[in-house]
LUMLUMDREN-259649 format. One line per 4 residues: number of its first residue (from 1); their letters; for each residue x, y, z of N, C-alpha, C, O, CB. Coordinates in nm, 3 decimals. Glycine has a CB too. Example, Ala and Ser with C-alpha at 12.3 -4.5 7.8 and 13.67 -1.06 7.14 Angstrom:
2
1 = as = 1.319,-0.569,0.780,1.230,-0.450,0.780,1.320,-0.330,0.780,1.424,-0.332,0.846,1.131,-0.447,0.905 ~ 1.285,-0.225,0.708,1.367,-0.106,0.714,1.290,0.003,0.787,1.341,0.114,0.804,1.408,-0.060,0.572 .
This chain:
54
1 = xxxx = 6.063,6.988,10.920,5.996,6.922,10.810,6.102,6.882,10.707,6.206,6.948,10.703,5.887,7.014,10.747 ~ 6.082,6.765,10.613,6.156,6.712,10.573,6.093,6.721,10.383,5.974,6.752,10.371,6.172,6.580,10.670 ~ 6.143,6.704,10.298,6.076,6.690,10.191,6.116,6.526,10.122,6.237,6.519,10.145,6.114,6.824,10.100 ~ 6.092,6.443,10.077,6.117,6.317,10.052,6.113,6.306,9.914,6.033,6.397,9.889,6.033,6.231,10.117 .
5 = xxxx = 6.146,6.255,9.797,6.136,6.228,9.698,6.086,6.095,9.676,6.040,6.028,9.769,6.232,6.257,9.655 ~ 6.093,6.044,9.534,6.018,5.933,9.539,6.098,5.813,9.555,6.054,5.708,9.602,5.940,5.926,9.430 ~ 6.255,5.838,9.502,6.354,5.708,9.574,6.343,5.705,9.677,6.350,5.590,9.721,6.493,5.700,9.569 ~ 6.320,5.807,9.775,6.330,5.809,9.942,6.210,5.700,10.004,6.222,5.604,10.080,6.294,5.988,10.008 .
9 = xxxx = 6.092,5.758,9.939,5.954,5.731,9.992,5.989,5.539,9.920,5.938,5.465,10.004,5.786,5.866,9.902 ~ 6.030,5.483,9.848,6.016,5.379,9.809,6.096,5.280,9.894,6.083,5.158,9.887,6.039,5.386,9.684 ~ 6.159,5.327,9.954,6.258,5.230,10.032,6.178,5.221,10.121,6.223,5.136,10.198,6.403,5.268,10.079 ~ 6.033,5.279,10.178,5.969,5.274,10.312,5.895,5.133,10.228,5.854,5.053,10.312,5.861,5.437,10.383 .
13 = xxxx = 5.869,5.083,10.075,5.772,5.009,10.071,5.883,4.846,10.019,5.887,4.728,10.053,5.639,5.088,9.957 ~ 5.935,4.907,9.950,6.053,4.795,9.853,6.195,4.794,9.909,6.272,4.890,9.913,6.079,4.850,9.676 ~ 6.218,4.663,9.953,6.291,4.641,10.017,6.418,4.673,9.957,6.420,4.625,9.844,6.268,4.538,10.055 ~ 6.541,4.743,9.989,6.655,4.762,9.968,6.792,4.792,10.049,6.800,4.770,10.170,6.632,4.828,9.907 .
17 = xxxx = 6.892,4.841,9.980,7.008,4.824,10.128,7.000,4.912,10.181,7.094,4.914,10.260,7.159,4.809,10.125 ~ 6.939,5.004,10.192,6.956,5.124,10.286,6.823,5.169,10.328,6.800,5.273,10.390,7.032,5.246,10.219 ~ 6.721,5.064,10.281,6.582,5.063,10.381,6.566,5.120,10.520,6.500,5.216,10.561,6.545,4.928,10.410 ~ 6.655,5.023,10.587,6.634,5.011,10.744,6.653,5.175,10.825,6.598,5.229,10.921,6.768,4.887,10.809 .
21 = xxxx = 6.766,5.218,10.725,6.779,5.374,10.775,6.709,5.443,10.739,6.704,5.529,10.827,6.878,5.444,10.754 ~ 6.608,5.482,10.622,6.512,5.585,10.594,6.415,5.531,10.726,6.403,5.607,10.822,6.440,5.582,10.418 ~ 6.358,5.422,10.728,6.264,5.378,10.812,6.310,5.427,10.929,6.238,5.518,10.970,6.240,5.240,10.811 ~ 6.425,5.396,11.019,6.468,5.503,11.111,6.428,5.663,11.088,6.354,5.733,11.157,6.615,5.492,11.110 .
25 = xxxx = 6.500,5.695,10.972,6.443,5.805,10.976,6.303,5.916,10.967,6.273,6.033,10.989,6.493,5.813,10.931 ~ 6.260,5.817,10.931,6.095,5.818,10.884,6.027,5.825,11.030,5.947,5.913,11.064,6.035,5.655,10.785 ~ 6.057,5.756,11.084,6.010,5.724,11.227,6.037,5.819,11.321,5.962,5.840,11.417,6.067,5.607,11.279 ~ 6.140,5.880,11.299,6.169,5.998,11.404,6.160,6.137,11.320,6.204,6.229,11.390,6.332,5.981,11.479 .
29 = xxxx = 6.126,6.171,11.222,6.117,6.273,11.128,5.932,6.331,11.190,5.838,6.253,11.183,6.144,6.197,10.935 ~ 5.918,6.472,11.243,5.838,6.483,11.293,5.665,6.520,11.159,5.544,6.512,11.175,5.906,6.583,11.400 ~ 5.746,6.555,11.052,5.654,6.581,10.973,5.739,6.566,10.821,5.840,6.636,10.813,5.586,6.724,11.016 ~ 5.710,6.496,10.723,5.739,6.480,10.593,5.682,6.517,10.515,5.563,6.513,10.547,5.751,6.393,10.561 .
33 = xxxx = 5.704,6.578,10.368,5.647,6.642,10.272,5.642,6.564,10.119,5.751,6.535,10.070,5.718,6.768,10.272 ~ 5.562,6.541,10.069,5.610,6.486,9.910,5.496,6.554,9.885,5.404,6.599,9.953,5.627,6.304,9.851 ~ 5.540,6.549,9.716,5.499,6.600,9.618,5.377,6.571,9.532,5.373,6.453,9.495,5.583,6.596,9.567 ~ 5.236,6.678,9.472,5.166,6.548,9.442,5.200,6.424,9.285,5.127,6.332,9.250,5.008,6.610,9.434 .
37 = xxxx = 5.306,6.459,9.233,5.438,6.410,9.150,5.468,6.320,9.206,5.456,6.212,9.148,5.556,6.489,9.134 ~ 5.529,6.325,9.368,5.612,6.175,9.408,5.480,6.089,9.455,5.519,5.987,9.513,5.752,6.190,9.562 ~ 5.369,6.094,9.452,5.272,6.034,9.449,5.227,5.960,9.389,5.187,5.852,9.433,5.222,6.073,9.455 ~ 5.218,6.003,9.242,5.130,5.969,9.117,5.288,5.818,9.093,5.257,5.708,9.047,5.101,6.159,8.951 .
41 = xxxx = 5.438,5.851,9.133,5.546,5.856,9.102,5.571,5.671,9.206,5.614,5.568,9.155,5.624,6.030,9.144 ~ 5.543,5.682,9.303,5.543,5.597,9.385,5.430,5.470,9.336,5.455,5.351,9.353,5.519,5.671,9.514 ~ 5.329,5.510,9.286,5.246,5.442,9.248,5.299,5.338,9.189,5.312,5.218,9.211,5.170,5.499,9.187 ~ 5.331,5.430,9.093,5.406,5.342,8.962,5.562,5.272,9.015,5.629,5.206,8.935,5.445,5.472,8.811 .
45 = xxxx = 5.601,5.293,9.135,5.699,5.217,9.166,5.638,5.055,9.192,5.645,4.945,9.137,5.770,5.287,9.288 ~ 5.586,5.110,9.294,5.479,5.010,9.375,5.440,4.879,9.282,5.482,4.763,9.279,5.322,5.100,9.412 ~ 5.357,4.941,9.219,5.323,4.850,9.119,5.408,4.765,8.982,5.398,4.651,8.936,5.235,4.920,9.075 ~ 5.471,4.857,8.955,5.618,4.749,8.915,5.696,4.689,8.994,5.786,4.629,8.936,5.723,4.806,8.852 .
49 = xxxx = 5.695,4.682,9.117,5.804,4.569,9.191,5.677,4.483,9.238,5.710,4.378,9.291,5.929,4.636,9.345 ~ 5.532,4.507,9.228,5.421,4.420,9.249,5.425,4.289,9.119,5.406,4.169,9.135,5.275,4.526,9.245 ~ 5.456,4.366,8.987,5.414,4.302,8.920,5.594,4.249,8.874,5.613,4.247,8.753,5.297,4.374,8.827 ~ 5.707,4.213,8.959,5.818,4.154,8.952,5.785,4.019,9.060,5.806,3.900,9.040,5.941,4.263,8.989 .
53 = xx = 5.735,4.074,9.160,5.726,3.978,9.277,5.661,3.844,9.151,5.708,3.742,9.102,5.593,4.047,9.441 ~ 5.509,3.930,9.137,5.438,3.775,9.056,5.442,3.722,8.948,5.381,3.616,8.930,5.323,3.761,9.044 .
């Protein structure tokens, strides 16, 4: 098991340079853990690079 933070978990949604390898890793990682923090945390990523796109 792996624990992820919320820079980690954001590269699975917002594109960046070292994307392609978490996603590797993500993919072969048999079980991942976050926080209910990197949750609430991701949200708010999400939605600020939502509201950059438009």
């Amino acid at each position: 098991m792996s624990y992820w933070d919320t820079s980690a978990l954001a590269k699975l949604y917002v594109q960046e340079a070292d994307s392609l390898a978490f996603e590797t890793h993500a993919a072969n990682a048999p079980n991942i853990s976050v926080s209910e923090t990197g949750r609430l945390e991701l949200r708010a990523v999400l939605r600020g690079a939502r509201q950059r796109v438009h």
